[in-house]
C-alpha positions in Angstrom: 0.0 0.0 0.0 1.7 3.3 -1.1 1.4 6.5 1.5 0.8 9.7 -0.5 3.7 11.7 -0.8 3.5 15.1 1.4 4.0 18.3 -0.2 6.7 20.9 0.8 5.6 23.6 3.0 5.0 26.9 1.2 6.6 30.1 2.1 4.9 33.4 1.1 5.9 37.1 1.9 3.7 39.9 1.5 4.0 43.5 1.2 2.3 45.2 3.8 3.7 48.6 3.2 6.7 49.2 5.3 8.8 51.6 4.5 12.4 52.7 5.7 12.4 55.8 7.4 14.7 58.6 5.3 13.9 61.6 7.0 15.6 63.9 9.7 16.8 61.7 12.6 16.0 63.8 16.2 18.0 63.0 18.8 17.5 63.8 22.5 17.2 67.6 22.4 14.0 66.9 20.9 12.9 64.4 22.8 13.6 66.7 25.8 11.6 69.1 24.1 8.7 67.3 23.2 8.6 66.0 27.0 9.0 70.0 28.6 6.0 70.2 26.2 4.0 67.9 26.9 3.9 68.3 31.2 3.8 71.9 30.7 0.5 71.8 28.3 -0.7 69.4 31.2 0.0 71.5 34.3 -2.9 73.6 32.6 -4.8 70.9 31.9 -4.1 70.8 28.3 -4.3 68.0 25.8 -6.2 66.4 28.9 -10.1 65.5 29.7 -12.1 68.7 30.5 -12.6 68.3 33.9 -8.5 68.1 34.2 -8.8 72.2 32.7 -11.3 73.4 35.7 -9.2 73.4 38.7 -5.9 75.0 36.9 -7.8 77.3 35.0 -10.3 78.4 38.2 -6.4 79.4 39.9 -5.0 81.0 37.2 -8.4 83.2 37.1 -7.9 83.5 40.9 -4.4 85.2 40.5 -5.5 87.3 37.7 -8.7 88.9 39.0 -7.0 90.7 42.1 -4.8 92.7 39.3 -7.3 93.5 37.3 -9.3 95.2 40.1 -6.3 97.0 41.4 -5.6 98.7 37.8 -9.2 99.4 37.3 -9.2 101.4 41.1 -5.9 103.2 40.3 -7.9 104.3 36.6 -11.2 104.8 38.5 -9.2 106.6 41.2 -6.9 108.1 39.4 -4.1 107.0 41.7 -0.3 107.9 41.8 0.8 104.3 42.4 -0.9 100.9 42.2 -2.5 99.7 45.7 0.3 96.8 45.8 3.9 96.5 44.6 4.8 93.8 42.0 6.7 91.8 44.0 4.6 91.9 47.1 2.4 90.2 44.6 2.9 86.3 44.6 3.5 87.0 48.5 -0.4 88.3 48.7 -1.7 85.3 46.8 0.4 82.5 47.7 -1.7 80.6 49.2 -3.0 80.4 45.5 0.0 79.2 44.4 0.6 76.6 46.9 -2.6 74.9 45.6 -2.1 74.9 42.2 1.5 73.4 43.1 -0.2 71.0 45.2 -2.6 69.9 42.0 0.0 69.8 39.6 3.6 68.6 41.0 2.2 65.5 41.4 0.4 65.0 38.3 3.6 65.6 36.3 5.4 62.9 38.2 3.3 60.6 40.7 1.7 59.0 37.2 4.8 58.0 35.5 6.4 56.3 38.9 3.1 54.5 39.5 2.9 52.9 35.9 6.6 53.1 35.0 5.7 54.9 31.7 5.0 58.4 29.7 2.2 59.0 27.4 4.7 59.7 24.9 6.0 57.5 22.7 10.1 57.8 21.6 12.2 55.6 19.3 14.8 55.2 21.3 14.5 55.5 25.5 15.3 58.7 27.1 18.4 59.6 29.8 17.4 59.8 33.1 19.0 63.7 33.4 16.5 64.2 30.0 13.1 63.2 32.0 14.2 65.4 35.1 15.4 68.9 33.4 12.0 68.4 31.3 9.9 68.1 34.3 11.7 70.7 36.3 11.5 73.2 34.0 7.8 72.3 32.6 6.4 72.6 36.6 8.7 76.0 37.0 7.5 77.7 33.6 3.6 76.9 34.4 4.7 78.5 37.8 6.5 81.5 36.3 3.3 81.3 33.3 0.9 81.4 36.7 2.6 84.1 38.7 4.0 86.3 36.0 0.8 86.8 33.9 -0.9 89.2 36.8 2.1 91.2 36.9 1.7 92.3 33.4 -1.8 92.9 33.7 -0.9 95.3 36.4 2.4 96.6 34.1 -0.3 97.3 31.4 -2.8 98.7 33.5 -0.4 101.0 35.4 0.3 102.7 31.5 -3.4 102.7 30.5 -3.5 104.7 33.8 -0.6 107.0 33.2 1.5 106.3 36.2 4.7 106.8 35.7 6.6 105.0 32.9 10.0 104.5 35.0 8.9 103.5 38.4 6.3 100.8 36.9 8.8 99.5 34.8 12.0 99.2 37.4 8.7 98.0 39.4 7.7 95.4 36.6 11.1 93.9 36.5 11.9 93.0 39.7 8.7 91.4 40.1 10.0 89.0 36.9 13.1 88.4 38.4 11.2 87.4 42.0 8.3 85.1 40.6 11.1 83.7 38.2 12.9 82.8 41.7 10.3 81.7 43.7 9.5 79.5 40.4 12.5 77.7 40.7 12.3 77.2 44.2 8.8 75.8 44.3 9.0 74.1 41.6 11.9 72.1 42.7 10.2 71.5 46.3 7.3 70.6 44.8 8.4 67.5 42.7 10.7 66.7 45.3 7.3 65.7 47.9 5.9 64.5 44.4 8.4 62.1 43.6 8.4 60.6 47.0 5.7 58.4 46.5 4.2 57.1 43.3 0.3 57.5 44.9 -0.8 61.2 43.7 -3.4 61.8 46.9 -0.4 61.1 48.9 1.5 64.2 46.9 -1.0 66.4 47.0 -1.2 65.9 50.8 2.7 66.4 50.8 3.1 69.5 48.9 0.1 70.9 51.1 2.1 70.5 54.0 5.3 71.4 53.0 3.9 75.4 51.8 1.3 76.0 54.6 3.2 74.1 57.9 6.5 75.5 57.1 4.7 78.8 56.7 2.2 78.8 59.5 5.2 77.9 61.8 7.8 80.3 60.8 5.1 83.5 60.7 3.8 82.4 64.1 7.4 82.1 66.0 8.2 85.2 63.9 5.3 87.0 65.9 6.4 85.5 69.0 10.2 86.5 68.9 9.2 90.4 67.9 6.8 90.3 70.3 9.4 89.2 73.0 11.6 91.4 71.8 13.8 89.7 69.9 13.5 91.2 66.2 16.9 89.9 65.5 16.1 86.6 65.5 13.1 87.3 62.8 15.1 87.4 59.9 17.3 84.4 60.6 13.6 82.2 61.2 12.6 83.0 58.0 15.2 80.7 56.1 12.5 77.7 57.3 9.5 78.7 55.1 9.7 78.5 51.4 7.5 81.6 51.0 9.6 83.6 53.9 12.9 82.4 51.7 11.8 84.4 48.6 10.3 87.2 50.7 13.9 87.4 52.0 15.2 87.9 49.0 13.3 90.0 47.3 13.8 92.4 50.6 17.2 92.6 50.5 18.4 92.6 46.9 14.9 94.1 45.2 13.8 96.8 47.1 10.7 94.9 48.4 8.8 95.2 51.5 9.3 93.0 53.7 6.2 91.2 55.2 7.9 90.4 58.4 6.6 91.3 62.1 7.9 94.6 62.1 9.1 94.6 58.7 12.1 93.4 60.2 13.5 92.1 56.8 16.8 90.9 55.9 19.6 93.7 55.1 22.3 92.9 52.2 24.5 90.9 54.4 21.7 88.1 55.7 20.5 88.5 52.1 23.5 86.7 50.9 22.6 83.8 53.1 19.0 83.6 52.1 20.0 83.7 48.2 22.5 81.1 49.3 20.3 78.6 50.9 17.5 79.4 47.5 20.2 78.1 45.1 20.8 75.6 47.3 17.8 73.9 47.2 17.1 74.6 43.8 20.1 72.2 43.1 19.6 70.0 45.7 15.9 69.4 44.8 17.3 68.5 41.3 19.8 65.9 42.5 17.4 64.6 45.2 15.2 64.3 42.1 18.2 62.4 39.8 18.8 60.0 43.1 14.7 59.1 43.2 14.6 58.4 39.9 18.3 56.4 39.7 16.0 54.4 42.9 13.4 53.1 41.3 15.3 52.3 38.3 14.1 54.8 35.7 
């Protein structure tokens, strides 16, 4: 009985349209780019769901409404000055500030760690120093975006109103250069508490307490030590707040008020240590940021 001979297996290929890529080959500036990008679009709720755009668009109203009713009183009122310097500005709404930090530090960061991914997609992975400049500097420009647009509304209004062109400008810029600081500074704190754990009600909880308990304590054994007599020791207290730093600052090196019991603000020579100790944990965030992310393997 013969057995039917079995047939060779056939082999077929089939063109389904791949194609080499021959364009421009981007390297890692881009990606970096594309990443700074993307979180800052999303610290704003951008490119997101709609109910991700109420809460950072509610603040940045917040922080913008104030200015606007200061320039129309100094119009209305025909004023010599506006009711509030620039850089006593962030200083009046920071509580502002420290919630919109608190909603958005984490959802730059606490996502990623959680799911050990990024809703972009590269060809090739990304450094470890690319991820963290992009997120540093995408949470700090939406801060300097959120702090810096009521200072311009109060630069515009203070010409509308005819106030004079010198003095609001000097005025103008060193509000820039202290939001731009106090940008950097949050900015870096904030991820920092972000980072720390990959759950983002745990963050938001974090960031809350770093702005309002370092805060509420500093002001309140500021009050205490003026009121014992001790206003010497109020300007060395204030290196414990983040909010007390930049006011420290801004009073020695910007001409600022200081907001101090007393106004009992830093002269040139403290101010050296309070810009010190600013730097300082700028940089320090970062590389506590490099070390967290080195930790978990990303």
């Amino acid at each position: 009985m013969s057995t039917p001979t079995s047939q060779p297996a056939q082999t077929q290929i089939h063109n389904i349209g791949y194609r080499n890529y021959d364009g421009e080959r981007l390297g890692r500036a881009y990606a970096r780019r594309s990443l700074f990008s993307q979180s800052l679009r999303g610290s704003f709720g951008l490119g997101r769901s709609a109910k991700s755009k109420v809460l950072p668009m509610i603040l940045f109203a917040v922080m913008c409404v104030p200015a606007a009713i200061m320039v129309a009183v100094a119009v209305a009122t025909k004023a010599n000055d506006l009711p509030l310097e620039y850089t006593r500005y962030a200083i009046f709404t920071q509580a502002v500030i420290g919630l919109y930090l608190a909603a958005q530090a984490p959802q730059a960061v606490s996502r990623d760690l959680r799911f050990k991914s990024i809703p972009l997609y590269f060809s090739r992975p990304i450094e470890r120093v690319d991820y963290v400049l992009a997120k540093y500097a995408a949470m700090a420009s939406a801060l300097f975006i959120l702090t810096a647009a009521p200072l311009l509304i109060l630069y515009i209004g203070s010409l509308l109103a005819k106030l004079d062109f010198a003095h609001q400008t000097k005025g103008f810029a060193q509000g820039l250069l202290s939001v731009a600081l106090l940008s950097l500074l949050f900015a870096g704190l904030g991820l920092v508490m972000a980072a720390l754990t990959p759950r983002r009600g745990f963050g938001v909880a974090a960031v809350i307490a770093l702005m309002t308990i370092t805060y509420g304590a500093v002001s309140t054994v500021q009050a205490i030590a003026f009121n014992q007599g001790s206003p010497g020791a109020v300007k060395w207290l204030g290196l414990f707040s983040p909010i007390t730093l930049i006011d420290g600052v801004q009073t020695a090196f910007l001409g600022a008020s200081s907001s101090y019991p007393g106004e009992a603000g830093p002269g040139a020579g403290p101010g050296v240590v309070y810009l010190l100790v600013v730097l300082g944990l700028i940089y320090g965030s970062y590389a506590v940021l490099m070390r967290r992310y080195r930790k978990v393997g990303l």
